[in-house]
N, C-alpha and C positions, 0 to 999 in steps of 0.2 A: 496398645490395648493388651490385659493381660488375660486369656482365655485359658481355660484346663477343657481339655479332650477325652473323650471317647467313647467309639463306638461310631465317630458322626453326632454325639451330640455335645454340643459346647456349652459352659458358664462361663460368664464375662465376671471376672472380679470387681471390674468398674462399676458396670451399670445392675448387678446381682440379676442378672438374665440369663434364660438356657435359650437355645435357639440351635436350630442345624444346620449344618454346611452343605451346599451342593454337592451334587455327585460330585466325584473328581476333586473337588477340594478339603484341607484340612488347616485347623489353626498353625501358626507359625511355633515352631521352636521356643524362638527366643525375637527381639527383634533387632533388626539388623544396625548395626554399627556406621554412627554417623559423627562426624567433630562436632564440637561444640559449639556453637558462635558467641563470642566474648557480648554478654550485656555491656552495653556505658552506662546503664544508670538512666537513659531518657525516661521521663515521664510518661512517654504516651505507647502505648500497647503494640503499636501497627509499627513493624518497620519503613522509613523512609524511603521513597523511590526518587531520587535523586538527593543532592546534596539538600535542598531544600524542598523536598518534596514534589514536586512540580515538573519532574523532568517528563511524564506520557505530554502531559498539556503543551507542553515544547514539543516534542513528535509530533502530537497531532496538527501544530501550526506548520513545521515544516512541510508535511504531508500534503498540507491543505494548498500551502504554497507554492510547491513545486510540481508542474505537469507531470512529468516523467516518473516520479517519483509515487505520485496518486496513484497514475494509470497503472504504473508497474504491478504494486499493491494489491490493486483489485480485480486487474485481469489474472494477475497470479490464484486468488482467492478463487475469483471464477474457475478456474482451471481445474483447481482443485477438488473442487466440491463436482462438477461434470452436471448431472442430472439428478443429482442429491443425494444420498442413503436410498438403500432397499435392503429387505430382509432377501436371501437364499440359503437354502440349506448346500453346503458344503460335502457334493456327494463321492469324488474324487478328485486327485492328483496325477496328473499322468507321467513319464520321466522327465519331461522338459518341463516341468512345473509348471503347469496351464491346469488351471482348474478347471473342473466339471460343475455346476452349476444350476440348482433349481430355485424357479423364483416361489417366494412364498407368499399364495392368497391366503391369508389368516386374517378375518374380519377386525379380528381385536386388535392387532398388529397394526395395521396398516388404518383404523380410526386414530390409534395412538400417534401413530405418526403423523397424521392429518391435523390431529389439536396442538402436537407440537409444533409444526411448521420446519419439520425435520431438515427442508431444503436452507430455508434463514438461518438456521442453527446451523448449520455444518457452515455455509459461507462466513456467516457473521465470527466463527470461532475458527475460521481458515484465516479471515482478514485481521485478526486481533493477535494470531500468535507471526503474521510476516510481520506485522508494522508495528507491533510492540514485545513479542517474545514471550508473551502468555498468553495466557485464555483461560478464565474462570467461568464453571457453569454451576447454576443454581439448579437446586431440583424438590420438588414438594414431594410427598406424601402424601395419599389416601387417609380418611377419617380413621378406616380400621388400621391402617399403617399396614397393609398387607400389599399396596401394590406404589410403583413413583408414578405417581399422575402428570408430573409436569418437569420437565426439564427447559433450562431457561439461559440463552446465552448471556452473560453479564458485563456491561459496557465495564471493559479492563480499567478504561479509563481511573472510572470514580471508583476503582479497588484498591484496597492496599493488603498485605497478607499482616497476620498476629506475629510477632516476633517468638521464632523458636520455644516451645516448653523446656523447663529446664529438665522435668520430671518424663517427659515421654520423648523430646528431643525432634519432635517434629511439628507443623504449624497446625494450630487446633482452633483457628478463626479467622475470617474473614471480613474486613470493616468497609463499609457501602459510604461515600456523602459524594452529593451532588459538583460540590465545590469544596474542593481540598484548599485552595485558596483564603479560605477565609479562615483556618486553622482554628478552628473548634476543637474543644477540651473535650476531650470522652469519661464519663457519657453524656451524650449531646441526644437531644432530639432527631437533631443531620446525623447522625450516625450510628448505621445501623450496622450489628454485629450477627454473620451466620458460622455458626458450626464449620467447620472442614473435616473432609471424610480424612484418614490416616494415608497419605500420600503411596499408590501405590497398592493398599491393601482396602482400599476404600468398601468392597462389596462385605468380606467379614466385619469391617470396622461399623457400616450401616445395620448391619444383621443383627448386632451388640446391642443400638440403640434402642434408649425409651424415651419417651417423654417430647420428642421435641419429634416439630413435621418437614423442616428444612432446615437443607445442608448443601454444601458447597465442594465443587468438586475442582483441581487444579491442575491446567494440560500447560506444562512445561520441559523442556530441556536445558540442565543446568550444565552451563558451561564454564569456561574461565574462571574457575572459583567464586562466581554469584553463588550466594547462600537464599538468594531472594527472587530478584526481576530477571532472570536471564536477557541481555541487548537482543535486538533485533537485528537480523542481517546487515540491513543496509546501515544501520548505525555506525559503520566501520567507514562509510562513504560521505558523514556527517559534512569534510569540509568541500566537498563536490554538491553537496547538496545545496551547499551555502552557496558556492557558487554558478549554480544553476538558477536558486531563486534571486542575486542579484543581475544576471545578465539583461533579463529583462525590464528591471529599474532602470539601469544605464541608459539600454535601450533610449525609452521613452525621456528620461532627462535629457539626452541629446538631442532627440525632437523636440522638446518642447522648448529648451534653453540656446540652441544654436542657430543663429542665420548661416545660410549657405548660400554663398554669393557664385555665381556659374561665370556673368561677364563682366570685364571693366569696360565701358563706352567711352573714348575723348573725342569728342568735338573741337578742332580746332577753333579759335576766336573768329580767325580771318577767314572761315565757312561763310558766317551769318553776315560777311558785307559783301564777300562775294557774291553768294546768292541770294540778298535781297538788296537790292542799287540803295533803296531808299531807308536803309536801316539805319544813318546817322542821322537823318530829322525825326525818327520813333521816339514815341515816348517810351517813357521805361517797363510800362504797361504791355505795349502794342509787341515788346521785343521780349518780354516775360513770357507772353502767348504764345510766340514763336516757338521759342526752346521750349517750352512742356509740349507742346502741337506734335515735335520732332523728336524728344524724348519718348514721348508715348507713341506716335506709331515707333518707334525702333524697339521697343520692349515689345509690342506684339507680336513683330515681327520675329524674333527671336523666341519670346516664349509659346510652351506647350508642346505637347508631343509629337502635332503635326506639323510643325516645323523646325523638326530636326533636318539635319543634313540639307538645311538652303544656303546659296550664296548672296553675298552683300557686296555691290560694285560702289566702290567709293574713287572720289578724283583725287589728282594731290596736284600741290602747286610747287614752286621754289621759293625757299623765304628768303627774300631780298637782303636780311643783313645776314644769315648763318652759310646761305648759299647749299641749302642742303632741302633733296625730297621733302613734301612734308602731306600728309595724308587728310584731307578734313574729316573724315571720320575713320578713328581707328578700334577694332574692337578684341580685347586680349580676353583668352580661354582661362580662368582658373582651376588648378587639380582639384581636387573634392575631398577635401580629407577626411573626411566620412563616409567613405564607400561603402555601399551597402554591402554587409556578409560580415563586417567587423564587431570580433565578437565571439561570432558562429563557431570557430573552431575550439575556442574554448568551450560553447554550450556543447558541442557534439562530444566534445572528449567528459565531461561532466554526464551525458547523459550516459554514455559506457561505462563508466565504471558504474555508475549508478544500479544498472542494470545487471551487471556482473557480478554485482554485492550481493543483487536479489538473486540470481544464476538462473536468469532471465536473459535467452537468445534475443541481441538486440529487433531480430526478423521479425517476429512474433507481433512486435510494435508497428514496423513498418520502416522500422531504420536499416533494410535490408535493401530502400530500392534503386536502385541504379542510377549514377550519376550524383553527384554532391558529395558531402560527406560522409554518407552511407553509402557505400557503391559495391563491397567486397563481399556481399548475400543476396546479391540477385537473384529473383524465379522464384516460384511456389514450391518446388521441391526444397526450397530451406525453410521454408516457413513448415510445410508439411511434416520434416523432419525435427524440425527444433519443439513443433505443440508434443512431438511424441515420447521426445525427450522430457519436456517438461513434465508431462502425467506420470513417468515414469519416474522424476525426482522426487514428486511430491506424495509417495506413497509413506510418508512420516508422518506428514498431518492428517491425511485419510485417516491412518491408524489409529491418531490421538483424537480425531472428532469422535470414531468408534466407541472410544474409553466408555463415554456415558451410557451409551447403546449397552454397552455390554456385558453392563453393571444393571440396567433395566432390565434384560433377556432373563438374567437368573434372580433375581429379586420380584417379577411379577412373572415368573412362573413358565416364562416362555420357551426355557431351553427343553427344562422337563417334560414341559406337553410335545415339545415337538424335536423333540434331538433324541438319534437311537445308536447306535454302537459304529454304524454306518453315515450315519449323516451328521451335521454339526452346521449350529443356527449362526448365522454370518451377516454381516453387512457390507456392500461393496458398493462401487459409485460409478453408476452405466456412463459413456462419454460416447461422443460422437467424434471420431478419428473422419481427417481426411484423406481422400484415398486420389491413387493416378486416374489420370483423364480416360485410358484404357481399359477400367472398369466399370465404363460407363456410368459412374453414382458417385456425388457430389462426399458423400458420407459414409459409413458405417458402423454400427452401434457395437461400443466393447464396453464389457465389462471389466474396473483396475479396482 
C-alpha cells in the first residue's frame, strides 16, 4: 500500500483516500523486502495446497482417524483458548514481569464479543492453526464502514490463499469453495474471492479502504521456506500417525479372520469298547451319539472362564502289540500366538512421539498412569505440572487469536475511548490452574 504522510494524516495513492492513523502509529517508510516466488504460469489464481491440492482434506482424515491424534488437537486448543478472550486494561508491570490487570465492563465491548462468539473464535482459530498451520479470519464492516461488526473464524479447510502480487509482493486474496475436489475454474459460482488485509500491516491497509465491507485476515508462522500453507506440528509425525491409525485395523482383522485353538482332545479308539461292553453290536448311529455325548461334555468342561484351573482324571491301559502306557483321553495345551498386548508397544511408541510433535506432555492425556506402557509420570503433580507448562507454551497462539482483536480495539474506536498514557486496552485468557491438596481448592483462577 502506497501512503504519503503528515501531520497523522494519510493519502493512499491506491484507493485516493485521506484517513488518519492512531495514536502511536504512522505510515511505513517503504515496504519491507520479501523474495519473489517464481510463477509457473498455472491458470488458476489460488496457490495449490498440496501437490494436488487436497492435502488439509488428507489432514482432516488423518485427524478424524486417529484417537490420539484428535484428542491431542483439541485438548491442546482447549488449553489454549482457557475461559476465552476478555478485554483488561494493562495498568502495570512489576520487575518479574506479572502484570497488573483491570477488567473492563464496557457495555459495547463486551455485546461485541457476545455477537461474536469470541470463546468459538479463539478455539476454533487455536484448533485450525495446531492441526493445519493457519487460520484465516473473515471480518465485516458496518454500513457506514466506521466500525467491524463481525469477525468470523473460517473453516482453513475450504481456503486457499491468491498467489503472490507481482506488483505489491504479498497475498491480496483469499478463494472460499466447499469442495476443492471437484476443481472448478475460477470464476465459479463455488468460489468465492475475499480481499486480504496486507499481511502484518493489516489495521493501516483496512484504514485505506473504500468500497468493499469484507476482508480477510491471515494468522500464520512461516517456516521452512513455505511461501504459503506453513505444516502443522504434528505433520513431521505423518508416518507414526500412519501407524497408529493402522494398529487398530490389524487388531480387529485378527479377530475377525483367525481361529484360536486353546486344546487338542485324543480320544483313544480302544476307550469307546472298553467303556461300553456292547459297542461292537451298535449301530453306527447309537456309537455316533456316543462320541458327540462325550465330546460335548469335555468341551464344557474345559471351556469358559469358570473353569480355569480344573483337573481332568483320565485312566490308561497297555497296548497289547506296542507294550507301551497309553492314555484314553489325552489333552495337549496350545501357545496362543496372539497374545493379547500384541501390537501395543508399537501403538504406545506412535502415540509419543505423536504427542511430542504436538509438545504435549504424554500426562496430560492420561498416558502418565502407573503400570503398563505408561508408567514413568505417575501422580497428579505431573499432570498439574505439565497443564502449566502447556498454558505457558501456548502463549504464541493466544497472541495470534489477539491479532483480530486488536485490529478491532483501534478501528472501532476502543483504544481511544478508553486507553490513557497509563493504561493500555488488552486482551488475555483467564484459566483455571490446578493447585496442591494443601491449599485446600481444587482450582485457581489466572490470568495468561
Amino acid at each position: 500500500m502506497s501512503v504519503i504522510f503528515k501531520d497523522g494524516i494519510g493519502y493512499s495513492n491506491r484507493t485516493k483516500t485521506a484517513y488518519v492513523v492512531p495514536t502511536g502509529g504512522q505510515a511505513d517508510g517503504k515496504k519491507i523486502t520479501v523474495p519473489e516466488v517464481k510463477d509457473f504460469g498455472l491458470a488458476r489464481p489460488w496457490a495449490d495446497w498440496g501437490t494436488t491440492n487436497d492435502l488439509p482434506i488428507k489432514m482432516a482424515k488423518d485427524i478424524e482417524e486417529c484417537g490420539v491424534l484428535s484428542a491431542g488437537l483439541d485438548g491442546k486448543a482447549r488449553i489454549a483458548t482457557g475461559k476465552g478472550p476478555a478485554p483488561f486494561l494493562l495498568v502495570n508491570v512489576d520487575n518479574d514481569g506479572k502484570e497488573e490487570l483491570e477488567y473492563v465492563k464496557d457495555p459495547e465491548i463486551q455485546d461485541w464479543f457476545e455477537m461474536n462468539d469470541s470463546f468459538n473464535f479463539s478455539f476454533l482459530s487455536s484448533y485450525d492453526l495446531f492441526s493445519y498451520g493457519w487460520s484465516p479470519t473473515q471480518m465485516m464492516l458496518s454500513r457506514d464502514r466506521t466500525k467491524i461488526n463481525r469477525i468470523k473464524r473460517t473453516d482453513v479447510v475450504t481456503a486457499r490463499l491468491e498467489r503472490k502480487s507481482k506488483i505489491s509482493g504479498e497475498i491480496e486474496g483469499l478463494y472460499l469453495n466447499a469442495d476443492w475436489q471437484c476443481n472448478y475454474t475460477y470464476p465459479s459460482e463455488y468460489i468465492k474471492r475475499v480481499p486480504v488485509l496486507a499481511e502484518g500491516g493489516e489495521l493501516q491497509d483496512l484504514l485505506g479502504r473504500t468500497g468493499a465491507y469484507e476482508f480477510a485476515i491471515i494468522n500464520r508462522q512461516l517456516r521452512n521456506g513455505k511461501q504459503y500453507y506453513p505444516p502443522p506440528l504434528w505433520y513431521s509425525t505423518k508416518a507414526w500417525v500412519d501407524i497408529a491409525k493402522a494398529i487398530p485395523a490389524m487388531k480387529m482383522a485378527m479377530f475377525n479372520n483367525q481361529m484360536t485353538i486353546k486344546y487338542v482332545v485324543t480320544i483313544s479308539q480302544n476307550y469307546w469298547t472298553r467303556i461300553h461292553k456292547t459297542w461292537a453290536s451298535m449301530t453306527s448311529t447309537q456309537r455316533q451319539d456316543i462320541i458327540d455325548n462325550k465330546l460335548d461334555e469335555i468341551d464344557k468342561y474345559l471351556a469358559g472362564n469358570e473353569n480355569q484351573y480344573k483337573s481332568i482324571f483320565a485312566n490308561s491301559y497297555i497296548d497289547p502289540v506296542t507294550k507301551t502306557e497309553t492314555a484314553d483321553i489325552k489333552i495337549d495345551v496350545l501357545d496362543d500366538k496372539v497374545k493379547d498386548g500384541k501390537l501395543l508397544p508399537d501403538g504406545s511408541a506412535a502415540t509419543s512421539e505423536i504427542l511430542f510433535a504436538l509438545m504435549i506432555n504424554p500426562a496430560l492425556f492420561g498416558a502418565g498412569t502407573p503400570e503398563g506402557s505408561y508408567s514413568k509420570n505417575p501422580g497428579g503433580s505431573n499432570i498439574r505440572e505439565a497443564y502449566m507448562v502447556q498454558i505457558m507454551m501456548l502463549e504464541s497462539e493466544r497472541r495470534m487469536n489477539a491479532r483480530p482483536l486488536n485490529i478491532v480495539k483501534h478501528y472501532n474506536g476502543w483504544a481511544k475511548r478508553l486507553e490513557t498514557a497509563e493504561k493500555r486496552l488488552v486482551f488475555r485468557y483467564p484459566s483455571g490452574l490446578l493447585t496442591t491438596l494443601d491449599t485446600g481448592k481444587s482450582t485457581k483462577p489466572e490470568i495468561v
